[in-house]
C-alpha positions in Angstrom: 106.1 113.1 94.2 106.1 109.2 95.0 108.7 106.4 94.1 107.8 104.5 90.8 109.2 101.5 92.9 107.1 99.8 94.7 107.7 100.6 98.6 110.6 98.6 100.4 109.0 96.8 102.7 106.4 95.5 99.7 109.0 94.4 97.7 110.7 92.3 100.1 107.0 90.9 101.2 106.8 89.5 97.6 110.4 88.7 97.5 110.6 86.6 100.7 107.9 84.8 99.3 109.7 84.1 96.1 112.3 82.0 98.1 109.8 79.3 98.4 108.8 79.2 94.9 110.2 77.2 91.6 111.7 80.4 89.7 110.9 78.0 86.3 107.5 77.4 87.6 107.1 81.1 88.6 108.2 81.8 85.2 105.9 79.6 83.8 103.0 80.7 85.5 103.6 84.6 84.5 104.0 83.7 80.9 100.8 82.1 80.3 98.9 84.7 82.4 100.3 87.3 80.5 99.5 85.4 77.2 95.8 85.5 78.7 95.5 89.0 78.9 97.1 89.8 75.7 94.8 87.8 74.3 91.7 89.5 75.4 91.4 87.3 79.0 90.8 88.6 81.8 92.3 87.1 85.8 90.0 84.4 85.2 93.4 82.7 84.4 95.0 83.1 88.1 93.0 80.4 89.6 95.8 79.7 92.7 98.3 81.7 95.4 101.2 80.4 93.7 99.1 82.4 90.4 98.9 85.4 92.1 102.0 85.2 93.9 103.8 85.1 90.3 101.4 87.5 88.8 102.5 90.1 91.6 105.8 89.9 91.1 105.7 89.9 87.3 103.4 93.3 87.2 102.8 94.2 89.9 106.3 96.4 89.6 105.0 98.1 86.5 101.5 98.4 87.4 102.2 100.3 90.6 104.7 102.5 88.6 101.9 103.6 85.8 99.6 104.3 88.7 102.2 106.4 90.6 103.2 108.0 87.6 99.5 109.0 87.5 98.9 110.1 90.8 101.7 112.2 90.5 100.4 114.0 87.3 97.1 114.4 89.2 98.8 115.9 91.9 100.9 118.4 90.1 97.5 119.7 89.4 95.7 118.9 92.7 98.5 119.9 95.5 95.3 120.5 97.9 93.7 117.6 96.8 93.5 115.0 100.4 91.3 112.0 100.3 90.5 110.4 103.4 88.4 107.7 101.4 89.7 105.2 98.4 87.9 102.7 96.3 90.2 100.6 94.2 87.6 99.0 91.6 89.5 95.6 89.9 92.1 95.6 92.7 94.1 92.8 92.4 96.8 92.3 94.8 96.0 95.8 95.9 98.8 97.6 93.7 96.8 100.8 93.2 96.2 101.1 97.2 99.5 100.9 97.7 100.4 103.7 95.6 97.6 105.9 96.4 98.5 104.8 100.5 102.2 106.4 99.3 100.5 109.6 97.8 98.1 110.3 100.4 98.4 110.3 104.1 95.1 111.7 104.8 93.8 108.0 103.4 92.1 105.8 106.3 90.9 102.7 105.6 90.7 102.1 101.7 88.1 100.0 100.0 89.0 97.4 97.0 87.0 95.4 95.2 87.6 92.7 92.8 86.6 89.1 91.6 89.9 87.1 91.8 89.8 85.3 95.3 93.5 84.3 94.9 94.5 88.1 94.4 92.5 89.2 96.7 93.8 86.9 99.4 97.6 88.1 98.6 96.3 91.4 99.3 94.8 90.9 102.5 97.9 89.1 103.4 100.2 91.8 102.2 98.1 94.2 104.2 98.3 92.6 107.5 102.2 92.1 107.1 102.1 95.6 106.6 100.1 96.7 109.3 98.1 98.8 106.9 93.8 98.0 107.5 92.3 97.5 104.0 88.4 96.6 103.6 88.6 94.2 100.8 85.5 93.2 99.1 85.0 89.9 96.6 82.8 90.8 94.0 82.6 91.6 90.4 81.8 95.1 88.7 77.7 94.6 88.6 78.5 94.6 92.6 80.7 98.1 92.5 77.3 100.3 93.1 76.8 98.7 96.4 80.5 99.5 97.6 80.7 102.7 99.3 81.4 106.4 98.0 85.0 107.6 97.7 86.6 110.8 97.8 89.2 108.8 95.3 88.6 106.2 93.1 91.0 104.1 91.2 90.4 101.4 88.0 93.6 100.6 86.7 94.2 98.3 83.8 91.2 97.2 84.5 88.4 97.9 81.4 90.6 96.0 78.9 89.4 93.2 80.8 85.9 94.0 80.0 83.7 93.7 76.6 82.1 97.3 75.3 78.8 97.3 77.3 80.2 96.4 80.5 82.5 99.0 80.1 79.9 101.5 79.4 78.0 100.9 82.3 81.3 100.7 84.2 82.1 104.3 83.4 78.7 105.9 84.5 78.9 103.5 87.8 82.5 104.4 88.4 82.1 108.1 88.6 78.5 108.0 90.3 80.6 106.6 93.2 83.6 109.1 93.0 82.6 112.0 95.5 85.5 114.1 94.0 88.2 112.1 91.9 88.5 109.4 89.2 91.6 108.3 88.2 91.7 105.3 85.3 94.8 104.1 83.8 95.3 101.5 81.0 97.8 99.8 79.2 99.5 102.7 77.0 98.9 100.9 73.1 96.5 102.5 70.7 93.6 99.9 71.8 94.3 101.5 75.8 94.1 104.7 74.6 90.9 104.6 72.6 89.3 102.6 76.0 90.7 106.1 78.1 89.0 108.4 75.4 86.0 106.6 75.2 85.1 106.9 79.2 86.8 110.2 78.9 83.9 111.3 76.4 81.3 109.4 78.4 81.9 111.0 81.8 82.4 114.7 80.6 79.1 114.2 79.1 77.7 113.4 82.6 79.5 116.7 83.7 82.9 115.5 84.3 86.2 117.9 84.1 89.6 116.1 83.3 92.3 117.4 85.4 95.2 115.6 83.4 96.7 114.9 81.5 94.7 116.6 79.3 95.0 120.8 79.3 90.9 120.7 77.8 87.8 118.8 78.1 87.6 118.8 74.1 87.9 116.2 71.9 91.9 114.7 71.7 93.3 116.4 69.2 95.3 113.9 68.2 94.4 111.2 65.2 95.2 107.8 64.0 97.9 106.1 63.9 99.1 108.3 66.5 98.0 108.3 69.8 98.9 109.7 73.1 100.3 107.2 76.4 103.2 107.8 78.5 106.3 105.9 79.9 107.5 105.1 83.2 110.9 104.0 83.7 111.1 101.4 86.9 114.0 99.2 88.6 113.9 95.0 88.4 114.7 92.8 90.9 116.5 89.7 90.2 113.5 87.6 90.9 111.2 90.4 88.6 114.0 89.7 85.6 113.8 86.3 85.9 110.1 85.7 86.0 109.9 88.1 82.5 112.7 86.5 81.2 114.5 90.1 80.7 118.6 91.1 81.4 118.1 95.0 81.2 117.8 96.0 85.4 115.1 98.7 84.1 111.4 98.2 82.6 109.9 101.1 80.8 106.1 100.6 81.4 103.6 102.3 78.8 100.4 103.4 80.0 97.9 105.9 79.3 95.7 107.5 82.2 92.6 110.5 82.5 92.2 111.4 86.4 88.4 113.4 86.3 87.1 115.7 88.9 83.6 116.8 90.0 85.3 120.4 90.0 86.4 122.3 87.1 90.6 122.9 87.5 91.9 126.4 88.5 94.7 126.3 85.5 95.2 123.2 83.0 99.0 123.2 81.9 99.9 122.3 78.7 101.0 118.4 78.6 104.3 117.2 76.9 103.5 114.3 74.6 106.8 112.3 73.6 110.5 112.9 75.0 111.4 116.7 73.8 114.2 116.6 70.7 117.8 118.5 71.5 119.1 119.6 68.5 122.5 121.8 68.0 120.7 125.1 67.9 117.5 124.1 70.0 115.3 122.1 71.8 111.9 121.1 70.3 109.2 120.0 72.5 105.5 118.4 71.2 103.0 119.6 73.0 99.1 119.3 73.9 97.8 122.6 74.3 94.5 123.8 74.9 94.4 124.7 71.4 95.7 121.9 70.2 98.9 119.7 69.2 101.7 122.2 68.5 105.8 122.4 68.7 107.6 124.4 71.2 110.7 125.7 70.2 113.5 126.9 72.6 116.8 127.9 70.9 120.0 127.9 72.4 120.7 131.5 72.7 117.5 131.6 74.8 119.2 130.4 78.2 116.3 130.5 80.2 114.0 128.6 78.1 116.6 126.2 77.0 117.3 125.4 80.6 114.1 124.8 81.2 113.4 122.7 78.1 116.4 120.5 79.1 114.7 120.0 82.4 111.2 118.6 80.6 110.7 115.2 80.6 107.6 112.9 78.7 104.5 113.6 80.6 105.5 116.6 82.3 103.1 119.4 82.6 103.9 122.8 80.8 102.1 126.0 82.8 103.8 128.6 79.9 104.3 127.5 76.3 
């Protein structure tokens, strides 16, 4: 299991940097990108370093926390699962490499690709500080089929950026360059999810498995207006607080993710899908099973099962219901 913190000597990269920085300009600069994407923009809007610098440390915190969260799920089913190749398609400042760098030390020199020449030279700067070799290409997703074959490859909030058609071509490019693993995470609201399901359909159509979260490769059982995304709990720095304009020293990030394989999975747990309910005779946990959505019940007088149920946590896989 990896950190959802972003690795020490990251964090004070980006903080170290924030000493030379207006924290009201920083602020400033966060906001309206954020504005941007929530409005349907893309990083069109980070035109400069100081951009990217305050994009980083506004979300790059949370970002690398959904995709460790992730990496962690696929791992719980993959233990033997060792990359030596990575392609990290809409990389940004790189967050994703860094937290597949973290979860993988059989990784050698990753690959990421991406648009933004401002993020992309944080990145490369980051890297070098870091000592950690990165190939870093500039390009958009039409240029993703002439980057190179990965054992593991990584989009993370990444299609929300995109309009339907690109996405669809995205998806079928995106796995035709993932020699073993794709791993996709989006923002975790009901318009994330129904991005996730729609490449999730796509690519099992084209012979994909899903290795989580799902415990199937059927359709999601679940329907509107529910829908299924996890939470990540992660710590704030002073500068992070600041530039989000928050006082609580925690952020709960919401994100949804579907990590596909080229081989079908050995066992597929059941999935918890929202924080299990401790009453005062039991503890009730909702479940997605392989047959569907169902309730898992573990009374009090059952020690075993209740300790175990005390133990579950949102997004935690379930191998006996």
């Amino acid at each position: 299991m990896i950190s959802p913190d972003l690795p020490p000597a990251l964090r004070a990269a980006l903080e170290q940097r924030a000493h030379g920085m207006s924290r009201t300009d920083g602020a400033a600069r966060a906001a309206t990108i954020s504005q941007t994407y929530r409005g349907g923009g893309n990083s069109a809007a980070i035109r400069t370093g100081a951009d990217a610098l305050a994009y980083a440390l506004a979300r790059m915190p949370a970002t690398y926390a959904a995709v460790a969260a992730s990496l962690n799920a696929l791992n719980g089913q993959r233990p033997d699962f060792a990359p030596a190749s990575l392609l990290d398609v809409g990389a940004g400042p790189g967050t994703a490499t860094w937290a597949a760098a973290r979860a993988y030390d059989s990784l050698v020199t990753p690959t990421l690709i991406d648009s933004n020449a401002a993020l992309r030279a944080l990145a490369l700067q980051l890297a070098d500080e870091q000592a950690r070799p990165i190939a870093y290409r500039q390009g958009t997703v039409a240029d993703l089929d002439a980057a190179p074959a990965a054992d593991l490859v990584i989009a993370s909030y990444l299609i929300g950026e995109l309009d339907e058609a690109t996405r669809a071509a995205l998806a079928t490019t995106l796995w035709a360059q993932t020699r073993e693993v794709l791993l996709v995470v989006e923002p975790g609201t009901p318009d994330g999810y129904a991005r996730i399901m729609t490449l999730r359909a796509r690519l099992i159509a084209q012979g994909a498995h899903v290795i989580a979260p799902c415990p199937h490769d059927g359709a999601c059982p679940l329907a509107p207006p529910d829908w299924c995304h996890f939470t990540q709990r992660l710590a704030r720095s002073r500068t992070h607080k600041h530039l989000k304009r928050g006082e609580l020293p925690f952020e709960d990030e919401k994100f949804i993710y579907v990590a596909l394989s080229r081989t079908h999975p050995a066992t597929r747990p059941a999935r918890v899908l929202a924080q299990p309910v401790m009453g005062k005779a039991d503890i009730r946990a909702r479940l997605c099973t392989e047959a569907g959505v169902t309730v898992a019940i573990a009374p009090r007088r059952d020690k075993a099962a209740y300790a175990r149920f005390r133990r579950l946590r949102w997004g935690d896989a379930v191998p006996e219901v």
